[in-house]
N, C-alpha and C positions, 0 to 999 in steps of 0.2 A: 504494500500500500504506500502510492505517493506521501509525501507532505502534503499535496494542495486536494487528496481524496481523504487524510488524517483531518483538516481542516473542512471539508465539506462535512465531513462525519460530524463533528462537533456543532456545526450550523446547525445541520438536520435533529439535532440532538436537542437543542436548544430552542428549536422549534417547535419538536412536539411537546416536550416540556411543561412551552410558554399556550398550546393551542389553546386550552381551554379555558383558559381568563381571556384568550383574541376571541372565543366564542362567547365566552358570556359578556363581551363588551357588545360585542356583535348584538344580541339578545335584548340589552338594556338601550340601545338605539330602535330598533326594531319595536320595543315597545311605545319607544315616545311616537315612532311615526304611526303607527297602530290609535293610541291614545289623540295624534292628529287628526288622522281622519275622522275621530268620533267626538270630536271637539270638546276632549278631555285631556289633553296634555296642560298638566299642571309645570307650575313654574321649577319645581324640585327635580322631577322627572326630567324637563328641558333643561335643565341647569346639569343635569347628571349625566346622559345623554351626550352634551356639547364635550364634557369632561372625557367620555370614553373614547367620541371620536376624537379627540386632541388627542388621546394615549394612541389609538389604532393606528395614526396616521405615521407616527413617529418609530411604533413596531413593523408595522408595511413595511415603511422607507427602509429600516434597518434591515429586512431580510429580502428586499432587493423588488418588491410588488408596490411600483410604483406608483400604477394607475390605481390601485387599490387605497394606495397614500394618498396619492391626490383625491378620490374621492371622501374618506374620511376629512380631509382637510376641508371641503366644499359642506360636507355633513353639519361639521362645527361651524362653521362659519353661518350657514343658516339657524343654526341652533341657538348661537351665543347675539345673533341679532335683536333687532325689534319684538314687535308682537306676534304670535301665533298664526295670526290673520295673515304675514307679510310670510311665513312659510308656506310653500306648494309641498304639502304629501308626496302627490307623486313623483316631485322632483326628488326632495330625500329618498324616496323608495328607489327612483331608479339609481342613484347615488349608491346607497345600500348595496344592492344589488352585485353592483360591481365590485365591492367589497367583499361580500359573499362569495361570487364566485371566482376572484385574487387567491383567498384566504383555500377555497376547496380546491384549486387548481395546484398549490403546491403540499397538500394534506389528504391523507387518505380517508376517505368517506365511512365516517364510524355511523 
């Protein structure tokens, strides 16, 4: 085994590891846009949400899922805005989305 397949190893390691807090952040956005659509998103949940995706985007960037990054980053940024009313659902949802399938594209489907 190379150094840089010694070094893949540990990425990969590192990854599955970290998956399941990137899912349950996953989870706790998914609810606030859920809680949008049914014009129940409280301001805690929006505040916590914005929080996750700040974390997501910064874990993405680090394991190399950019667009995954960048949508997390687009996530919070609508999250950490204005009012409710100034968020589109199914913008964040399609946001999400691509997030999801970042995150399931380098993960195996448990």
């Amino acid at each position: 085994m190379t150094s840089a397949d010694k070094i893949q190893k540990q990425i990969d390691d590192l990854w599955q590891k970290h998956l399941p807090l990137t899912r349950s952040r996953i989870e706790t956005i998914q609810l606030a846009v859920d809680a949008l659509r049914n014009s129940r998103l409280t301001q805690d949940l929006r505040a916590e949400a914005a929080r996750e995706a700040h974390k997501l985007a910064g874990a993405l960037g680090t394991f190399g899922l950019h667009r995954g990054s960048d949508a997390a980053t687009e996530i919070e940024k609508f999250l950490s805005g204005g009012s409710s009313d100034s968020v589109p659902a199914e913008k964040l949802s399609a946001y999400l989305d691509t997030v999801k399938t970042q995150v399931n594209s380098k993960s195996p489907i448990r």
